[in-house]
N, C-alpha and C positions, 0 to 999 in steps of 0.2 A: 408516389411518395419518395421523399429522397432522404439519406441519410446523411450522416459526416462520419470521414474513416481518417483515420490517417495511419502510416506507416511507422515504423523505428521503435525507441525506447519509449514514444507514448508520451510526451510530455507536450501539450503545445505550444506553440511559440508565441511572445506576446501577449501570457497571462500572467505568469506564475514570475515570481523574484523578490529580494530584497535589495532594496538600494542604500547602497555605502553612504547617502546620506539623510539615509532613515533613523530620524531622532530615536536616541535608545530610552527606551521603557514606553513604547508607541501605545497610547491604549490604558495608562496610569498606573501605579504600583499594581496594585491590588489585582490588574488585569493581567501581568506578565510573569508566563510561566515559566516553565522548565526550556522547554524549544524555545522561545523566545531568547530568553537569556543567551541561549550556547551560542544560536544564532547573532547576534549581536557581539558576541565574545569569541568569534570565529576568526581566525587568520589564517587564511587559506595557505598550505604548501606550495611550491611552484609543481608537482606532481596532482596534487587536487584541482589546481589550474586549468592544465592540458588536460585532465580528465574529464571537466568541464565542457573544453572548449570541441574535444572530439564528439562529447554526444551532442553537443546543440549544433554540430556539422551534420550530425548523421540523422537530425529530424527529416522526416520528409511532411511537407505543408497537408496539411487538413483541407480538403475540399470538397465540393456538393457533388455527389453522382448521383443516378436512375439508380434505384433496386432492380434487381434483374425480377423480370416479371413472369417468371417460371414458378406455379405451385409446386410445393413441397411434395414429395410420392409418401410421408409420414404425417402423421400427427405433432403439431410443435405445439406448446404450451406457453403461454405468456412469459417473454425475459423478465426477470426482478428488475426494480426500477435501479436505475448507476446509485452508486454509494457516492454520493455528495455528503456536501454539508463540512470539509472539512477544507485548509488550503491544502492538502494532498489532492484534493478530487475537485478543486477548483483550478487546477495546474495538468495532472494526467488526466489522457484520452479513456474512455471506456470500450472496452477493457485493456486497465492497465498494463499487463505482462503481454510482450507482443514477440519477442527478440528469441528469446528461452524455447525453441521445439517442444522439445521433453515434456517441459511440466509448464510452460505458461496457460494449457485448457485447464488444469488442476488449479492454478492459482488465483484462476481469474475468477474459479467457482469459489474459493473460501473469500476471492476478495468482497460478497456481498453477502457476508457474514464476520470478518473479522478484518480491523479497520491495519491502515498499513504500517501504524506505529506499533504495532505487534509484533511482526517481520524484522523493518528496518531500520527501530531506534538501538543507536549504539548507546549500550547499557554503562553506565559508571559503576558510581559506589551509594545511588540512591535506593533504594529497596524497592524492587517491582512487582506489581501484580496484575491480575488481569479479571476484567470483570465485564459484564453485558451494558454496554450504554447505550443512549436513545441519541440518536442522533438525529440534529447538529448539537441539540444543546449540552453531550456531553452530561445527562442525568444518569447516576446509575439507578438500573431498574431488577428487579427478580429474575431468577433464571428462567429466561423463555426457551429453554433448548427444545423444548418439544412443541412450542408454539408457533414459532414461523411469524413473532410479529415487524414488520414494515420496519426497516427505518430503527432497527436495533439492532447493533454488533457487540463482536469481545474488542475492547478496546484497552490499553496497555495508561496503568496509572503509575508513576513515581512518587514514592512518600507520600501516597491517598491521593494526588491531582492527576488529569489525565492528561495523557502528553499531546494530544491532538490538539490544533488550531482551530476552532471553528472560523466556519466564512466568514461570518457579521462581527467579529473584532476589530477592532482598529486597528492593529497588526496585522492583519491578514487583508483587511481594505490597501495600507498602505503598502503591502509587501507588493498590491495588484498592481499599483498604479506608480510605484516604482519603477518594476517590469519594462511596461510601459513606454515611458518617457527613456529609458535606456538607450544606452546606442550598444554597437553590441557587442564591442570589448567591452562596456560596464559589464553584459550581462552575464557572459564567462565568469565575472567576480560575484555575481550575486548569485550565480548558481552556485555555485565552489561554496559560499557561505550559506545559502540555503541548508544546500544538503550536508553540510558541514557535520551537525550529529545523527546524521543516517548513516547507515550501512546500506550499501547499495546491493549487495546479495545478502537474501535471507538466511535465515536458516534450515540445514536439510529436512526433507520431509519427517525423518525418523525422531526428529529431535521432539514432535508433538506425538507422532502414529508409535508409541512405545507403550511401556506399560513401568518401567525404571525410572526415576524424577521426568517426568515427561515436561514439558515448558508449559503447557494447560493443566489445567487442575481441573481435569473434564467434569470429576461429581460434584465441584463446587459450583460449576458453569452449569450444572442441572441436568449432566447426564447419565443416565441409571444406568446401570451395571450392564447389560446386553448393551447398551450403544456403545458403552465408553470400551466392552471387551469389542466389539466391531473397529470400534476406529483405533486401537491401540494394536490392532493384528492383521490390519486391513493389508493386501499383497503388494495395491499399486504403490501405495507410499514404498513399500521396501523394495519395488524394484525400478521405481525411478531413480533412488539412491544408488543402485547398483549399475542403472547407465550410466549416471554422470561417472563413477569409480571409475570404469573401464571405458570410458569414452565412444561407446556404443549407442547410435540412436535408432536402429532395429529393435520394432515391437514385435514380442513374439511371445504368445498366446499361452506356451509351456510355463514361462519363464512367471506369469501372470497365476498360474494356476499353482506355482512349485511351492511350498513351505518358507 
């Protein structure tokens, strides 16, 4: 059996973009949202540039290896299937956070539960909220928190529309095939305007594991009062936060168990 892995910030090369001469409103009124928009209305910094142009130096290529053919000495359970269906999961590797020590195990587990425009849309002055969608098509559905169903995350809406791209848009078609045909100073520019209304670091763990305006509205997202007092008091969220403070990346067991 063979896999595909690749190394870096997870993005891979040769999929994901927008080109500078991608007609704007790609997809017709009606279909052009919120990202869309920014993106098109994006003029990159000369700082957004080079920050661009350092992470797509720093991919390392996607390539086929052997699985090491050593059984496991535990019990493993089936991985949930990758969070597709959107142009963030048509562009990163799965599993997305690779870079991050610390907390990229913890991230990569909410990432197949909660979509990445939750994280990393940098917020204006539209009114945000957050709700359970089926993805790709972006339906909101009822709170499944206690159901586990397939193929439905919390996904982050602005003014009632949600900010995700699905794949099958004609935006997200042409953003691919943009990419593409790029050479690869275009592509530096078309990353720099992709990610143009992302924030490239999340938010701290504490900012949802609280129980004070927490960023989730966990009993609206349908979880009862025991879960919501679990994940709002949970240790590891408050002491990842405390490694990144002190710039410590020793796990140690006290620190996990302390108040």
């Amino acid at each position: 059996m063979k896999r595909r892995y690749s190394r870096g910030a997870g993005i891979v090369l040769g999929v994901c973009g927008l080109s500078l001469l991608l007609p704007a409103g790609a997809g017709g009124p009606a279909a052009t949202g919120l990202y869309q928009e920014r993106v098109e209305a994006a003029r990159p910094t000369g700082k957004q540039l080079r920050d661009s142009g350092e992470r797509l130096e720093k991919q390392w290529p996607v390539r086929e290896e052997e699985a090491v053919g050593v059984p496991p000495f535990h019990h493993r359970v089936a991985s949930p299937p990758p969070a597709r269906g959107t142009l963030c999961g048509d562009c990163h590797t799965v599993p997305p956070h690779r870079r991050d020590r610390v907390r990229r195990a913890f991230l990569n587990g909410h990432s197949q539960r909660i979509d990445c425009t939750v994280c990393h849309w940098r917020r204006g002055d539209e009114r945000m909220e957050y709700r359970w969608l089926s993805f790709p098509g972006l339906r909101p559905v009822g709170p499944p928190a206690q159901a586990g169903e397939e193929g439905v995350r919390i996904g982050a809406l602005a003014d009632g529309k949600p900010v995700a791209v699905p794949s099958d848009t004609a935006f997200a078609r042409s953003s691919r095939e943009a990419w593409e045909s790029a050479s690869s100073r275009e592509r530096v520019q078309l990353h720099a305007r992709l990610h143009a209304p992302l924030e490239a670091k999340g938010p701290v763990c504490r900012a949802c594991h609280r129980r004070d305006r927490p960023l989730l509205d966990l009993e609206r997202l349908g979880y009862g009062e025991e879960a919501r007092l679990r994940l709002q008091n949970h240790p590891i969220p408050r002491y990842i936060d405390r490694l990144e403070a002190r710039e410590q990346q020793r796990v140690q067991l006290l620190d996990l168990l302390a108040p």
